[in-house]
N, CA, C and O atoms as a GROMACS GRO file, in nm:
protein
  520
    1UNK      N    1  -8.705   4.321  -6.006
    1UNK     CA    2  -8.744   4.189  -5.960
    1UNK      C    3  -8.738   4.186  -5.808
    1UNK      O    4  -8.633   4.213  -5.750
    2UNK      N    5  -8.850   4.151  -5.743
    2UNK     CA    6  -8.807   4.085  -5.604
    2UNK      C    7  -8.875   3.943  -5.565
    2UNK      O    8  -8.983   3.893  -5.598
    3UNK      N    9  -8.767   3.894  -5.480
    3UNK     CA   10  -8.806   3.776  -5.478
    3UNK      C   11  -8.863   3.749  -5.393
    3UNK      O   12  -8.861   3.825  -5.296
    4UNK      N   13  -8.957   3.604  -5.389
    4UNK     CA   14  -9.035   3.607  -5.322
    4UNK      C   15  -9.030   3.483  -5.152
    4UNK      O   16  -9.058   3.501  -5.034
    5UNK      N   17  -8.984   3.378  -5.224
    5UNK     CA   18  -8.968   3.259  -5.122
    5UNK      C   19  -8.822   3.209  -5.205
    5UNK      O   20  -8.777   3.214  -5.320
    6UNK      N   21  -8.777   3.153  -5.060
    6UNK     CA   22  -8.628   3.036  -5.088
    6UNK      C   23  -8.725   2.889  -5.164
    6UNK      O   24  -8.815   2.832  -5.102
    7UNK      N   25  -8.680   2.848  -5.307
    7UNK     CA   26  -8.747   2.711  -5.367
    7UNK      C   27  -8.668   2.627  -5.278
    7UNK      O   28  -8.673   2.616  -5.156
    8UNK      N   29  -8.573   2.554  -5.386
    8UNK     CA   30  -8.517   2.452  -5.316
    8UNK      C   31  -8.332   2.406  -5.398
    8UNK      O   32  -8.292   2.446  -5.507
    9UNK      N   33  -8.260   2.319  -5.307
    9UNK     CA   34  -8.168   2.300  -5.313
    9UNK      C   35  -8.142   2.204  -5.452
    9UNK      O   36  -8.238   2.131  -5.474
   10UNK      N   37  -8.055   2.192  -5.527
   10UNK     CA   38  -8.053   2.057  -5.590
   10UNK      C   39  -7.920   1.975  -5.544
   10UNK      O   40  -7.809   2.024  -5.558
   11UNK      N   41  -7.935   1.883  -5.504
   11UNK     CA   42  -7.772   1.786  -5.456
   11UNK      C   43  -7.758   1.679  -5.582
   11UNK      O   44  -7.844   1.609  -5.636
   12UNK      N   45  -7.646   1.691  -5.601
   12UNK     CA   46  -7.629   1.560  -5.700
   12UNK      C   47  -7.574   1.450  -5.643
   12UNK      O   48  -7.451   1.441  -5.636
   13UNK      N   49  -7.639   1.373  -5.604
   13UNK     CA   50  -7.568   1.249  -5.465
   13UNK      C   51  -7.491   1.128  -5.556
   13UNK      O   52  -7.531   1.026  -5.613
   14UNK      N   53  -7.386   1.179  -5.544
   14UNK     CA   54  -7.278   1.006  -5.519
   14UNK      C   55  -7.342   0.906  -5.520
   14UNK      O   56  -7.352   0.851  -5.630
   15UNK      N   57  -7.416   0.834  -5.389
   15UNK     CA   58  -7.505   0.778  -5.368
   15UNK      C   59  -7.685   0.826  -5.315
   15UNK      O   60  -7.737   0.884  -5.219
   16UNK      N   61  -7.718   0.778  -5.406
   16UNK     CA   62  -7.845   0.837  -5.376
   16UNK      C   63  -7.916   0.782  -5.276
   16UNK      O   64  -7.987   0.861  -5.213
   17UNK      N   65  -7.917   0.652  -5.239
   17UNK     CA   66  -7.993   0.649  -5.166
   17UNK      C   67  -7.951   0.680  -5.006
   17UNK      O   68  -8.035   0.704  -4.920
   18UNK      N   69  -7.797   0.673  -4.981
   18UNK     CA   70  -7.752   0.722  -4.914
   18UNK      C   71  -7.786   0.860  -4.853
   18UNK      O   72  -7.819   0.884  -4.737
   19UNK      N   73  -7.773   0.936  -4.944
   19UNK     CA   74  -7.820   1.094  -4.930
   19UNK      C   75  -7.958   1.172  -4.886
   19UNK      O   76  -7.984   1.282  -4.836
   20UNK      N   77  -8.060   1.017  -4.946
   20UNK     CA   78  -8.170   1.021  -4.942
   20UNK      C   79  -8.184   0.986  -4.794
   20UNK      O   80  -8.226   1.071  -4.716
   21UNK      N   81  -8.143   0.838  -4.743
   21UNK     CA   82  -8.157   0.798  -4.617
   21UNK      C   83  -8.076   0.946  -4.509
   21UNK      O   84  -8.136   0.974  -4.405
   22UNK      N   85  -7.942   1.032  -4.546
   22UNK     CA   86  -7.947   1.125  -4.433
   22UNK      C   87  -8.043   1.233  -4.372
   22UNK      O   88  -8.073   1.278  -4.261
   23UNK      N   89  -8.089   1.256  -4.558
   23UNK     CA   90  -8.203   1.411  -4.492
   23UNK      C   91  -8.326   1.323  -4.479
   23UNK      O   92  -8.429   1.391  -4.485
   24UNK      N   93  -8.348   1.200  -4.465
   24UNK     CA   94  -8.504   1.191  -4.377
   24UNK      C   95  -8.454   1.119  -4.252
   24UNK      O   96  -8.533   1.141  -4.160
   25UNK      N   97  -8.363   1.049  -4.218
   25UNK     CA   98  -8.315   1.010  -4.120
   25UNK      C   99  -8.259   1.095  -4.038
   25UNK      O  100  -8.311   1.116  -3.928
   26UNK      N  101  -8.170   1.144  -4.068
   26UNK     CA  102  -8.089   1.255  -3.978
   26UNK      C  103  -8.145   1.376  -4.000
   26UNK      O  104  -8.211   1.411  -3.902
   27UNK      N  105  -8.145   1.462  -4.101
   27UNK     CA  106  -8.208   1.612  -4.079
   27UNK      C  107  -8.356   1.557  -4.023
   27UNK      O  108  -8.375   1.524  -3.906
   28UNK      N  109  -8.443   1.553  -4.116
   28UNK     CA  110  -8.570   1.522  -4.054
   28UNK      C  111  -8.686   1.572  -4.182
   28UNK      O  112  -8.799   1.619  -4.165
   29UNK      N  113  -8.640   1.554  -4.266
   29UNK     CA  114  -8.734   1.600  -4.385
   29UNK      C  115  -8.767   1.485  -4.412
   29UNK      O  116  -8.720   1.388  -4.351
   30UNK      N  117  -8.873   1.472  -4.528
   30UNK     CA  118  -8.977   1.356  -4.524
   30UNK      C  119  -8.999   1.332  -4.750
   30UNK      O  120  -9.019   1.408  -4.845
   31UNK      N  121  -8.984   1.218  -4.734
   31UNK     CA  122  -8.984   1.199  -4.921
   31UNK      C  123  -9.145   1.235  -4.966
   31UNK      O  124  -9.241   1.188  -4.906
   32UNK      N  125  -9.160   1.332  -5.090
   32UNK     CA  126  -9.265   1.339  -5.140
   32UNK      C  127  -9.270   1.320  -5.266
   32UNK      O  128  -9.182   1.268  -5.334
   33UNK      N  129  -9.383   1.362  -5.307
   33UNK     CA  130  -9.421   1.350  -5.475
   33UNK      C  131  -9.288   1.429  -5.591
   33UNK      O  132  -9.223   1.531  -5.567
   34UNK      N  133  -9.282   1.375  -5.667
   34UNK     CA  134  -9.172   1.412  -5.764
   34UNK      C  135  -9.214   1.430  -5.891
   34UNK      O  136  -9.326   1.377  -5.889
   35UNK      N  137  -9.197   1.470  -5.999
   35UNK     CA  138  -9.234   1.425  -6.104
   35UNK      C  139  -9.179   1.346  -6.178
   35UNK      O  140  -9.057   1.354  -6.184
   36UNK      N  141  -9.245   1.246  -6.258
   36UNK     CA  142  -9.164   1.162  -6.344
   36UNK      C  143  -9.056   1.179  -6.419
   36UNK      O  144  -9.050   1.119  -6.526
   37UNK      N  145  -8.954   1.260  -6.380
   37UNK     CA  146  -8.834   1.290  -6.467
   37UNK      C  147  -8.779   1.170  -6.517
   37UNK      O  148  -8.817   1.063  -6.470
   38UNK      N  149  -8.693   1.175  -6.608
   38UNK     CA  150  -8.605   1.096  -6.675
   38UNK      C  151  -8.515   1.042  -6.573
   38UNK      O  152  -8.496   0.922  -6.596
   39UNK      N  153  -8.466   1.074  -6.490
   39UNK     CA  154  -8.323   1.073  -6.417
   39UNK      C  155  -8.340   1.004  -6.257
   39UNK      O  156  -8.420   1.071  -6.191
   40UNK      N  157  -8.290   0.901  -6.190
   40UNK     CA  158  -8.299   0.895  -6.044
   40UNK      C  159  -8.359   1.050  -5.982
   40UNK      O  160  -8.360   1.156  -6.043
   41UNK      N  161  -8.399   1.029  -5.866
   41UNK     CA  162  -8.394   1.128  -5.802
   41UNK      C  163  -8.526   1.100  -5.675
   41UNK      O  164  -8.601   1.003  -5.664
   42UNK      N  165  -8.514   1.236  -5.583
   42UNK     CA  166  -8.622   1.222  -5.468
   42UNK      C  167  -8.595   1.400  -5.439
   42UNK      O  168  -8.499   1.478  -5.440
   43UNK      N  169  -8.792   1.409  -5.404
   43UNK     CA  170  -8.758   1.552  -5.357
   43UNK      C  171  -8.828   1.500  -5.212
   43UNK      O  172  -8.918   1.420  -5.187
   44UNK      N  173  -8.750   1.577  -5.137
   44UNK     CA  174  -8.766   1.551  -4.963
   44UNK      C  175  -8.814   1.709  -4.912
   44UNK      O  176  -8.744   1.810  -4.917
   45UNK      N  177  -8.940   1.699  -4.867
   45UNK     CA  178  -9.029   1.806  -4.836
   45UNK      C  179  -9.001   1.855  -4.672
   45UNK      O  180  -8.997   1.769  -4.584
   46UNK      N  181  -8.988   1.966  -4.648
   46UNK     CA  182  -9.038   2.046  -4.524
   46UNK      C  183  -9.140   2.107  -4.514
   46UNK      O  184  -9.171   2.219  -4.552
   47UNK      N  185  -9.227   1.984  -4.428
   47UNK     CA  186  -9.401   2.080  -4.431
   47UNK      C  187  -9.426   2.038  -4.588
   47UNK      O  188  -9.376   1.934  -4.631
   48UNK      N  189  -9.495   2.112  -4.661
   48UNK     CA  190  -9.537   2.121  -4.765
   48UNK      C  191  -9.439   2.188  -4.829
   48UNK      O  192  -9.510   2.257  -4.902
   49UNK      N  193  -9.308   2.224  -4.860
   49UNK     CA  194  -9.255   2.238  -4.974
   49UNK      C  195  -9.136   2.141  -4.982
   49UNK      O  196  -9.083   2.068  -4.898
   50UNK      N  197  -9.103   2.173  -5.161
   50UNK     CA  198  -8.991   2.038  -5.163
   50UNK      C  199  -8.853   2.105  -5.169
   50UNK      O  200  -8.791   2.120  -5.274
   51UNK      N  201  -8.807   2.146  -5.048
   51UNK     CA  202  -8.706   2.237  -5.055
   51UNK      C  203  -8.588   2.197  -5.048
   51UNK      O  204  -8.498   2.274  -5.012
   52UNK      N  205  -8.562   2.039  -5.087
   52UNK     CA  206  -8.419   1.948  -5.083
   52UNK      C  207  -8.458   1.845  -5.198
   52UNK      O  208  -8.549   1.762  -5.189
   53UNK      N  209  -8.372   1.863  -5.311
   53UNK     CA  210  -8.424   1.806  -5.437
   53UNK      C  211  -8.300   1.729  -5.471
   53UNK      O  212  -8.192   1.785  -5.451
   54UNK      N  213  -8.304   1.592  -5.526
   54UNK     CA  214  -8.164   1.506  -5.522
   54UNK      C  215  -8.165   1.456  -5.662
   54UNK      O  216  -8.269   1.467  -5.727
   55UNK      N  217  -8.062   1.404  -5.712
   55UNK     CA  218  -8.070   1.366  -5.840
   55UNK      C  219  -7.928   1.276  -5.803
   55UNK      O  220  -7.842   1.298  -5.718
   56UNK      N  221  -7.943   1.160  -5.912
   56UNK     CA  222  -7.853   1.073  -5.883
   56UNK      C  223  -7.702   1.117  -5.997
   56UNK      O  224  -7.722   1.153  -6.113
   57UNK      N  225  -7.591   1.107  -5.952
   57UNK     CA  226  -7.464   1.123  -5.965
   57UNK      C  227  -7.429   1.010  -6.082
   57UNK      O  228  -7.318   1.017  -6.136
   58UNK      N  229  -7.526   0.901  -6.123
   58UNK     CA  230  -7.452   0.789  -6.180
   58UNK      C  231  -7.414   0.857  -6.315
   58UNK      O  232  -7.467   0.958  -6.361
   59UNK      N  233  -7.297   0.771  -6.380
   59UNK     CA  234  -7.276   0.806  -6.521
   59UNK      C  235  -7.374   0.791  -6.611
   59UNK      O  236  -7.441   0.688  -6.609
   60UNK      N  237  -7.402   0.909  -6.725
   60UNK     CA  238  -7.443   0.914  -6.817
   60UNK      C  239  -7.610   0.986  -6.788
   60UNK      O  240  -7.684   1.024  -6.879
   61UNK      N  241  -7.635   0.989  -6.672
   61UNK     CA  242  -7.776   1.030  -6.592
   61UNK      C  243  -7.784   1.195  -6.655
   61UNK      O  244  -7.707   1.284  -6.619
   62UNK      N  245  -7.884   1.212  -6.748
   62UNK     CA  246  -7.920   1.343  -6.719
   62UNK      C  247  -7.985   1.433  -6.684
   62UNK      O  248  -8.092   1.438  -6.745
   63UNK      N  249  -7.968   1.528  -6.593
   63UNK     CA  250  -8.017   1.641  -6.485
   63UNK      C  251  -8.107   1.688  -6.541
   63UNK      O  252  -8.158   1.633  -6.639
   64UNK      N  253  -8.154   1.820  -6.482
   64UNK     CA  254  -8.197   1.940  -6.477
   64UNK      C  255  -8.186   2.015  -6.605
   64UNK      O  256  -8.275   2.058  -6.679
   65UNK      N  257  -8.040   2.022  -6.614
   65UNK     CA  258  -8.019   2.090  -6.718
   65UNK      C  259  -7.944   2.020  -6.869
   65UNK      O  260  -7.854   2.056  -6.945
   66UNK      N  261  -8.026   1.918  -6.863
   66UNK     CA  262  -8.014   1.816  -6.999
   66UNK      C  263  -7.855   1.762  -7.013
   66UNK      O  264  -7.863   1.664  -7.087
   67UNK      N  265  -7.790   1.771  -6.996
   67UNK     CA  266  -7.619   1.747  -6.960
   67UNK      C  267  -7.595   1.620  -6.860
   67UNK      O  268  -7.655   1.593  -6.756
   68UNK      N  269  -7.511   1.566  -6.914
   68UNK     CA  270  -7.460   1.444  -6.837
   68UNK      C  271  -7.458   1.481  -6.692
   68UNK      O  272  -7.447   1.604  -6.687
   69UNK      N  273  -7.467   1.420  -6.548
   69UNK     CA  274  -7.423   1.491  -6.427
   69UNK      C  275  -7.254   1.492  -6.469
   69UNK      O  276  -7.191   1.594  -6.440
   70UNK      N  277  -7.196   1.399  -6.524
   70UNK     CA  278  -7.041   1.404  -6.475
   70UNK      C  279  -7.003   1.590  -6.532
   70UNK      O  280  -6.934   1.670  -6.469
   71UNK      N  281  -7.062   1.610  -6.642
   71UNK     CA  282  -7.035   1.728  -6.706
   71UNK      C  283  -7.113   1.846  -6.663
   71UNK      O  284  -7.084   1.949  -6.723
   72UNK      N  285  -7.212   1.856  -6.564
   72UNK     CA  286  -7.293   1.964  -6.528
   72UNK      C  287  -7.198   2.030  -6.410
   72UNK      O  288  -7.139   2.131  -6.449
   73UNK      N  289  -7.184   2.009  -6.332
   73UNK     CA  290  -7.117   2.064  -6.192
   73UNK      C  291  -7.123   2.246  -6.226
   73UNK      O  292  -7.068   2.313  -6.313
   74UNK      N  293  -7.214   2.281  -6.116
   74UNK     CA  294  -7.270   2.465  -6.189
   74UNK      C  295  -7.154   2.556  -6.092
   74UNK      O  296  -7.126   2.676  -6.103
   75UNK      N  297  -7.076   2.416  -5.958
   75UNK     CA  298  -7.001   2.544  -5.879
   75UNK      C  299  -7.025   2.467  -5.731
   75UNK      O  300  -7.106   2.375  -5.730
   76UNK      N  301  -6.968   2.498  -5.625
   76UNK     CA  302  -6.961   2.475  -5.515
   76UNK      C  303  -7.126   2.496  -5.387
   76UNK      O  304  -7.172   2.610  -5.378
   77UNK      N  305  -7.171   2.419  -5.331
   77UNK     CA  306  -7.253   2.485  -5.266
   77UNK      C  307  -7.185   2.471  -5.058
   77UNK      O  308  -7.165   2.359  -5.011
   78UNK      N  309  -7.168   2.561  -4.996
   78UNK     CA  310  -7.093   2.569  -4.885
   78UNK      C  311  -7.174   2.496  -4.791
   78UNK      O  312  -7.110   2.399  -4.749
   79UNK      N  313  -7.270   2.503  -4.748
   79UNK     CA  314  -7.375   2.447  -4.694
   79UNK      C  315  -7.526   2.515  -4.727
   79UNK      O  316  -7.542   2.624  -4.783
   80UNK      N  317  -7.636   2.423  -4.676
   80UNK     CA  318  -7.745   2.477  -4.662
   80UNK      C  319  -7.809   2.505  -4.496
   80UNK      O  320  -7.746   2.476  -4.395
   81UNK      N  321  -7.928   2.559  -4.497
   81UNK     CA  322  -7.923   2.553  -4.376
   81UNK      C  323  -8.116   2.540  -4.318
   81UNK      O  324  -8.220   2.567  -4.378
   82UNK      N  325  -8.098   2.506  -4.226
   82UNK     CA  326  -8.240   2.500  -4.164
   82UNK      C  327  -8.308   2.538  -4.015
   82UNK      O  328  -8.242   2.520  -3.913
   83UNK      N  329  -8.418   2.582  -4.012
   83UNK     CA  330  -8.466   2.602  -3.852
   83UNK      C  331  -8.489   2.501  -3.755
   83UNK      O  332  -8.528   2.391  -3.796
   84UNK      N  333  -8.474   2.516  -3.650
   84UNK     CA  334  -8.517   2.389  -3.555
   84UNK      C  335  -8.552   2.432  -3.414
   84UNK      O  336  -8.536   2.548  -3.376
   85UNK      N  337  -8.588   2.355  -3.354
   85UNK     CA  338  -8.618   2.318  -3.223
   85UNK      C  339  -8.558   2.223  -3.161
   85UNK      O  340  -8.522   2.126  -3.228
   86UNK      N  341  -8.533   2.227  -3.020
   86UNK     CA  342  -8.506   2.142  -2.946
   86UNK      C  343  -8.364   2.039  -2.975
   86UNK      O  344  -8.355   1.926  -3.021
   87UNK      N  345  -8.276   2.122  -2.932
   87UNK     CA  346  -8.122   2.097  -2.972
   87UNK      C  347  -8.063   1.938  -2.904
   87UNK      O  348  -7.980   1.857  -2.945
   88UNK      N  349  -8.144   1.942  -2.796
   88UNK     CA  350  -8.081   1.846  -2.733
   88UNK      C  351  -8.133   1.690  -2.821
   88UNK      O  352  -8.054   1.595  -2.818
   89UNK      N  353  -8.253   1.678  -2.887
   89UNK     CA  354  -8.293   1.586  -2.916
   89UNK      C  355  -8.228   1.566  -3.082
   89UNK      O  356  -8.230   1.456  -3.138
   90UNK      N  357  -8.173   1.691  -3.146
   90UNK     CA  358  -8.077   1.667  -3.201
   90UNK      C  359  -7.952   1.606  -3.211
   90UNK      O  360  -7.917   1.508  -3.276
   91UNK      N  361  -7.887   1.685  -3.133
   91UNK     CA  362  -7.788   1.603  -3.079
   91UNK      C  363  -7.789   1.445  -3.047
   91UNK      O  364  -7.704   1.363  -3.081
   92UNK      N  365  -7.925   1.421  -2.962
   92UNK     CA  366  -7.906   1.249  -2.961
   92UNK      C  367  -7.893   1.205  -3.013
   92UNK      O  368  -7.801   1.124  -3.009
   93UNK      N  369  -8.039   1.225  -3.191
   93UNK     CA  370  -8.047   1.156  -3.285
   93UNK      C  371  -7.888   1.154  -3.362
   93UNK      O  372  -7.848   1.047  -3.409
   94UNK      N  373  -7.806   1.271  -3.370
   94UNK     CA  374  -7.697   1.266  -3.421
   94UNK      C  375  -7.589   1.186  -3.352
   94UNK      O  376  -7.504   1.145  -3.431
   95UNK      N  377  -7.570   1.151  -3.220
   95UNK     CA  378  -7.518   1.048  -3.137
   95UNK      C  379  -7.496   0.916  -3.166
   95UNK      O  380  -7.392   0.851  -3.179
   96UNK      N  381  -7.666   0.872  -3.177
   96UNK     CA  382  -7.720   0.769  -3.185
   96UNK      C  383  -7.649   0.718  -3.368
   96UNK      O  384  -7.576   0.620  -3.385
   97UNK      N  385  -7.685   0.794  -3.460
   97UNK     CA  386  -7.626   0.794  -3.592
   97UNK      C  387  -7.521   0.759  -3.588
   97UNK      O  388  -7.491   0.668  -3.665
   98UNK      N  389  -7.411   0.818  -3.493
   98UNK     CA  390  -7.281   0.833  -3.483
   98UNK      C  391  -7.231   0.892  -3.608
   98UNK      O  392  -7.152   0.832  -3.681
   99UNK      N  393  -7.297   1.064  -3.644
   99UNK     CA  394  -7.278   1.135  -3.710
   99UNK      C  395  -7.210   1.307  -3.624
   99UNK      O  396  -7.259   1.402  -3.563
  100UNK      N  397  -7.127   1.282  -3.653
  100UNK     CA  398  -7.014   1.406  -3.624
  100UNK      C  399  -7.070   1.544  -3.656
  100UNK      O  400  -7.099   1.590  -3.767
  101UNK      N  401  -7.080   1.594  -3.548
  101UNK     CA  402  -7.127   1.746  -3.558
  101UNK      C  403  -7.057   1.862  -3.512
  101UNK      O  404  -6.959   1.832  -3.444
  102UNK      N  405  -7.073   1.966  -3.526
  102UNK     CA  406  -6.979   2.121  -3.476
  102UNK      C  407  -7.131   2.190  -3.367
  102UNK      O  408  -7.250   2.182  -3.397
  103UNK      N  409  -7.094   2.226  -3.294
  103UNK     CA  410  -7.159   2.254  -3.198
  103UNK      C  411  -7.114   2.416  -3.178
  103UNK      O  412  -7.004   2.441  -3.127
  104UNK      N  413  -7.213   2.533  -3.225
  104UNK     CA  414  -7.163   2.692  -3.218
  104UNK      C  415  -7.255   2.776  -3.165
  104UNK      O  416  -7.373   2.749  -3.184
  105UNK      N  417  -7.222   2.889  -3.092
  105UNK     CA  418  -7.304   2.928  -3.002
  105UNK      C  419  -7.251   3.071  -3.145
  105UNK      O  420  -7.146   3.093  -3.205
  106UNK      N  421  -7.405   3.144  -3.149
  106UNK     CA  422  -7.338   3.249  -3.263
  106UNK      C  423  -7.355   3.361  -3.166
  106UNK      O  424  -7.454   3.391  -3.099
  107UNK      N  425  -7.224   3.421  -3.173
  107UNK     CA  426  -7.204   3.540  -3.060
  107UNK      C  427  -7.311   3.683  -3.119
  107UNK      O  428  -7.336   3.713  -3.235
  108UNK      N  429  -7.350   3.741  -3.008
  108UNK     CA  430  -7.456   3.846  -2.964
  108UNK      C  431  -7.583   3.803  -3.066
  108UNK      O  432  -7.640   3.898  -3.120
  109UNK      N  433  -7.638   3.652  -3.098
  109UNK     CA  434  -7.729   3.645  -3.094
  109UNK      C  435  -7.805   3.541  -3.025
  109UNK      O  436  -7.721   3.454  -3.004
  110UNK      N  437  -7.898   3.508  -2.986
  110UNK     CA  438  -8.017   3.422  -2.870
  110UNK      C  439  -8.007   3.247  -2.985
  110UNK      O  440  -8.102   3.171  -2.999
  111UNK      N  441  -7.877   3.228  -3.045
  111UNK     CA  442  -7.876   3.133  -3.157
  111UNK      C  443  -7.762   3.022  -3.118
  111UNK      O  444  -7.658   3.053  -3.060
  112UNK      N  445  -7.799   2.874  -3.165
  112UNK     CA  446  -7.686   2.837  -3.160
  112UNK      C  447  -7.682   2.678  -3.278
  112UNK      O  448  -7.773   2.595  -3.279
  113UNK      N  449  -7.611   2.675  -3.327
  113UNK     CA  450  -7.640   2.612  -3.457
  113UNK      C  451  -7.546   2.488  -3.382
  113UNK      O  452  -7.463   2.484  -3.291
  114UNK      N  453  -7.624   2.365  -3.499
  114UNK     CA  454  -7.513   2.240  -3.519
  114UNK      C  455  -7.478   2.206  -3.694
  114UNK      O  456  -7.556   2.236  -3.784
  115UNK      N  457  -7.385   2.159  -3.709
  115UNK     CA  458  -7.372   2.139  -3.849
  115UNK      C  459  -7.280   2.028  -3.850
  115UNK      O  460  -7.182   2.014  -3.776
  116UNK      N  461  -7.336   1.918  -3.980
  116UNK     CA  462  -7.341   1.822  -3.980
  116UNK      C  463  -7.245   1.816  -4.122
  116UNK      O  464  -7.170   1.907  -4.156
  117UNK      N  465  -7.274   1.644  -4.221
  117UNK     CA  466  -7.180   1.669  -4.336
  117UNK      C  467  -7.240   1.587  -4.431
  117UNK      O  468  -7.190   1.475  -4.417
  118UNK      N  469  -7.321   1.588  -4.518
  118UNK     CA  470  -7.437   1.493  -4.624
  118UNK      C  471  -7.319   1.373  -4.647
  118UNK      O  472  -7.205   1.418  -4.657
  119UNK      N  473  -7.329   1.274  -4.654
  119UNK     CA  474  -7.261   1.196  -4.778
  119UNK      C  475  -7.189   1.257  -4.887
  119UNK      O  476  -7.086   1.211  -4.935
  120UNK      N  477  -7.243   1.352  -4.920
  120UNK     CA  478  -7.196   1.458  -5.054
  120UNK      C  479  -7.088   1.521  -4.994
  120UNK      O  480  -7.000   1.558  -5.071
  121UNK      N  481  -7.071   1.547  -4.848
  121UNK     CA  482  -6.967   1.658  -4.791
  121UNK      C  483  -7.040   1.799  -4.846
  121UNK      O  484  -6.977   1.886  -4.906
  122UNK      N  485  -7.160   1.808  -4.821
  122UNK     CA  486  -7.233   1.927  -4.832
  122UNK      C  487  -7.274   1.941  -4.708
  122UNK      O  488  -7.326   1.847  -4.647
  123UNK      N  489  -7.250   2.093  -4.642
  123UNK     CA  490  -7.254   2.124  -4.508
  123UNK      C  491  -7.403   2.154  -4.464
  123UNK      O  492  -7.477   2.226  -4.530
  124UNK      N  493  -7.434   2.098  -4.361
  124UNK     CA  494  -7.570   2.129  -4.290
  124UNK      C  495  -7.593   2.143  -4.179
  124UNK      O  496  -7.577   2.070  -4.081
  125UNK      N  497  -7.657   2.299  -4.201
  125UNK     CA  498  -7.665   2.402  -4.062
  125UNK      C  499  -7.787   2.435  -3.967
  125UNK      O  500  -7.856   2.536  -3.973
  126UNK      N  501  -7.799   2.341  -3.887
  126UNK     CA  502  -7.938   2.324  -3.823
  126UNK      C  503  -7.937   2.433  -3.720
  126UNK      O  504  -7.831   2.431  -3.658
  127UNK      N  505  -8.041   2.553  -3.673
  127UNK     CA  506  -8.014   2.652  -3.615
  127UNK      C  507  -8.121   2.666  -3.517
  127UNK      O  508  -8.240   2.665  -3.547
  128UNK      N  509  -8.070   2.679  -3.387
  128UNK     CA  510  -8.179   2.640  -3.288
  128UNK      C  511  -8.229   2.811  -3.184
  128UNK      O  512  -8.135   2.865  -3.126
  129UNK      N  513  -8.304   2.846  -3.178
  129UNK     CA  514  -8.328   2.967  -3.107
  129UNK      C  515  -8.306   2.917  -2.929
  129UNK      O  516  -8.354   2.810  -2.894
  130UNK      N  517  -8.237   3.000  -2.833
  130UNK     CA  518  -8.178   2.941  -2.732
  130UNK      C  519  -8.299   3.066  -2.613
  130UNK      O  520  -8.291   3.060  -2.490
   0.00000   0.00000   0.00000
């Protein structure tokens, strides 16, 4: 097998619309077409793919994988991460939010990331070429 492209993330948000309002507000991804699933949810596209997929946390809601959310939990995800441009206008928008960030310069490479914290406390690693 080899693979071919990264699909996409699934978050199970606490609050959904919360989660929803950080990655188009703060990251910068944008809500698209979904399919009519059974369950809350929003997939939030980069460019043309839907590579941040949300599903709502409420009781009794079922996922992906047909199972209650309270009873699905597949395991930890540490963060995700994404490309960017233009750090400084990051930073504002994250200012302006008054959303708390880590600011890292990654040693012997031309890189320097910020990382942020979803509503979920799922880590997000925005990575800027310097």
């Amino acid at each position: 097998m080899e693979l071919k492209s990264f699909e996409h993330v699934l978050i199970i948000a606490r609050d959904l619309e919360a989660t929803k309002d950080f990655y188009v507000d703060i990251v910068g991804l944008r809500v698209g077409k979904r399919p009519d699933f059974s369950f809350p949810g929003y997939w939030l596209y980069l460019g043309d793919t839907p590579c941040v997929h949300l599903a709502s946390h409420e009781r009794g809601v079922r996922g992906a994988t047909g199972r209650r959310s309270e009873d699905s939990a597949t395991g930890a995800i540490d963060h995700i991460a994404f490309n960017a441009e233009d750090i400084a206008a990051a930073r504002d928008r994250f200012d302006k939010a008054g959303i708390a960030y880590d600011h890292r310069l990654v040693p012997g490479a031309p890189l320097q990331q910020l990382f942020v914290t979803d509503p979920n406390g799922v880590k997000v690693e925005i990575n800027f070429p310097v």
